[in-house]
N, C-alpha and C positions, 0 to 999 in steps of 0.2 A: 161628496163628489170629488174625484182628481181634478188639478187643478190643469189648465188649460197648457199644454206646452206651447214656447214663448218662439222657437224655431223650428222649424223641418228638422234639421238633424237632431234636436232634443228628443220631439216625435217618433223620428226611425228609430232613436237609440232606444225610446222607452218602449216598440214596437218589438225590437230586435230580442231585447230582454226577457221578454215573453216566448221565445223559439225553445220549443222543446216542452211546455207544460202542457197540460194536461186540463180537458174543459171540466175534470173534477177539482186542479189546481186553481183555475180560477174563478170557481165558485167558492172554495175553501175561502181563499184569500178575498173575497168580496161579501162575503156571509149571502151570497145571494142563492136562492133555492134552485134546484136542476126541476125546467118544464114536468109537469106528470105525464105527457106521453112524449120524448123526448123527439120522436121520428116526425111529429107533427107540428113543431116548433120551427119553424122554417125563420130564419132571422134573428133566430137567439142570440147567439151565440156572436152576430156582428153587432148586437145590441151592448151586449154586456162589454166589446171589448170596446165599443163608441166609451162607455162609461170609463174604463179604467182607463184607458190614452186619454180621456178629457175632451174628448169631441162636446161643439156645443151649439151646432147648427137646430139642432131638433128638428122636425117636420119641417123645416122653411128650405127650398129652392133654392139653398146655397152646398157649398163644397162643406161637408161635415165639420171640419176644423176651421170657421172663416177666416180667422184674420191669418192665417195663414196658407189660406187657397187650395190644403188637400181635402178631396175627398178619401175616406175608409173601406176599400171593397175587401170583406174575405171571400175567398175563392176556396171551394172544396174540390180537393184533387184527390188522384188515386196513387196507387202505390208505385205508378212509374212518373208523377209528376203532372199530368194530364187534366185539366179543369173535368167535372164531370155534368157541368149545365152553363147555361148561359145566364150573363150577369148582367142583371136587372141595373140599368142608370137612373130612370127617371120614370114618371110619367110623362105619356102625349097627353098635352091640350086636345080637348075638344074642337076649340075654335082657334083660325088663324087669322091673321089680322095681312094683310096686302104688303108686302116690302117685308118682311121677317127675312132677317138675316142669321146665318150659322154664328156670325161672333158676337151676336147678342142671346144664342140659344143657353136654355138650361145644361143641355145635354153638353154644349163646349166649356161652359162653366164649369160640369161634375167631371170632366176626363179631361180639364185641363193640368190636371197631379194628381195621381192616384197614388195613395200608401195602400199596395196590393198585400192582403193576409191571409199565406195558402193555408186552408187547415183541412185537416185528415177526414174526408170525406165517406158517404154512408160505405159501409161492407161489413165486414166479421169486425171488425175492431168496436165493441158497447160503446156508446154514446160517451158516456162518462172519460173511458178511455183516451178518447181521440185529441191529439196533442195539435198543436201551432207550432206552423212553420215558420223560415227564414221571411221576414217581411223587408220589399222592397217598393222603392218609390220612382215612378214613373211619370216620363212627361214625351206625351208621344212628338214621335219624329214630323218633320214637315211631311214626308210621305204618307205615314200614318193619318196625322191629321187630315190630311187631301182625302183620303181615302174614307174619313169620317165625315168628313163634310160633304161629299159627294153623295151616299148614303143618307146620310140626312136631309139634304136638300131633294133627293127621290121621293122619301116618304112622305116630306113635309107637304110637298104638293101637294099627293094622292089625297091626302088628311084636308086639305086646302080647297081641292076641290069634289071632298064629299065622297070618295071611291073608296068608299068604305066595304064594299063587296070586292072590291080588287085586294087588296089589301093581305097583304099574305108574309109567314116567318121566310117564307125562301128569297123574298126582297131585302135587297142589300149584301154585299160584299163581307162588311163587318159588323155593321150596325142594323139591326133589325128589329121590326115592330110584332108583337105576342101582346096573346089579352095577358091581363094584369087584374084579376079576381078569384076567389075562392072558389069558383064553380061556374059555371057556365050560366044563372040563371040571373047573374049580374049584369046588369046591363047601367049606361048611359045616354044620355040622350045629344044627339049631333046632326048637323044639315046633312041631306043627300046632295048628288049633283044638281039637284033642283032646288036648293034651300028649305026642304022640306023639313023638322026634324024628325028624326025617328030615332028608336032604340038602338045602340049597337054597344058591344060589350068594349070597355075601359081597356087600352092599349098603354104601354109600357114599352119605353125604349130598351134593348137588349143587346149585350154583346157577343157577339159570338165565338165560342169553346175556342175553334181554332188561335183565334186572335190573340184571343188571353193568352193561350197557349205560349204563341210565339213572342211574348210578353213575358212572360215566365222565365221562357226557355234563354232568352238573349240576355237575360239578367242571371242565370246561373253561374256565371261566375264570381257573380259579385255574394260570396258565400263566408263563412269563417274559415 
């Protein structure tokens, strides 16, 4: 296992060093086998690179890297730059608890620093082929942030108070709630308006294309 980097800039550096290889590169160099259907590997590929930066949060509800407060998103873009899906933060809790505040949330926790890693998204380019980008680290602006807390504090409610039929990806400005399961036959169990439980399918916080986008784009000059 890589050992854990000791600062942000050791991380970027050891991020950056990777710009330009190849996910056959870094299977090579990690002895680690390429998925058998590679197109249905969704998360590979940020897995293996958690491994080689030294990320060591694992499953736990914290920023991938903790004692140094970044979280790892790779980001697949296309060939003008352009995210091509929206980026999974976290999961929604089921349950909300009375007084939940945004700067005790999970979700302010994982997008409080992000080491963003664009990499070369599905098209003609084979799986094996498709190289890593320029990785850059982010910490959103006060405006940003307003902007995410606002969002989240909408959702949180509806989730809060059971509006789980209201509940829709076209809520929110930047941050937005999507099931979060392998098929639609997935379900969880949560109150309605009436505290009844009933089924409803597991929801995931998401950020949206645009956002990243202009995430991307206002860090481009910070390039070699």
């Amino acid at each position: 296992m890589t050992a854990r980097p000791l600062t942000v800039a050791a991380l970027l550096t050891r991020a950056r060093a990777l710009a330009g290889s190849s996910f056959e590169d870094l299977l090579n160099d990690t002895g680690v086998s390429a998925p058998p259907v590679p197109q249905r590997a969704k998360g590979f590929i940020g897995g293996l690179l958690e491994q080689i930066l030294g990320a060591d949060a694992g499953p736990r509800a914290e920023p991938d890297f903790t004692a140094l407060g970044v979280e790892l998103k790779t980001i697949p873009i296309d060939p003008d730059g352009k995210p091509q899906e929206s980026t999974f933060v976290c999961l929604a809790p089921t349950k909300f608890t009375a007084g939940q505040r945004w700067q005790d949330s999970v979700v302010k926790r994982k997008l409080s620093q992000v080491l963003w890693v664009p990499i070369e998204g599905a098209g003609d380019t084979p799986f094996l082929r498709r190289r890593i980008g320029w990785a850059v680290l982010w910490k959103p602006t006060l405006a940003q942030e307003n902007v995410l807390r606002q969002d989240w504090e909408e959702l949180v409610e509806r989730l809060a108070l059971g509006q789980h039929d209201l509940l829709s990806a076209r809520l929110g400005q930047v941050l937005q709630l999507r099931p979060k399961a392998a098929h639609g036959k997935v379900t969880t169990i949560a109150a309605d308006e009436d505290g009844v439980p009933q089924a409803t399918l597991p929801r995931g916080f998401y950020l949206r294309p645009r956002f990243t986008h202009e995430i991307l784009r206002d860090a481009s000059g910070d390039t070699p």
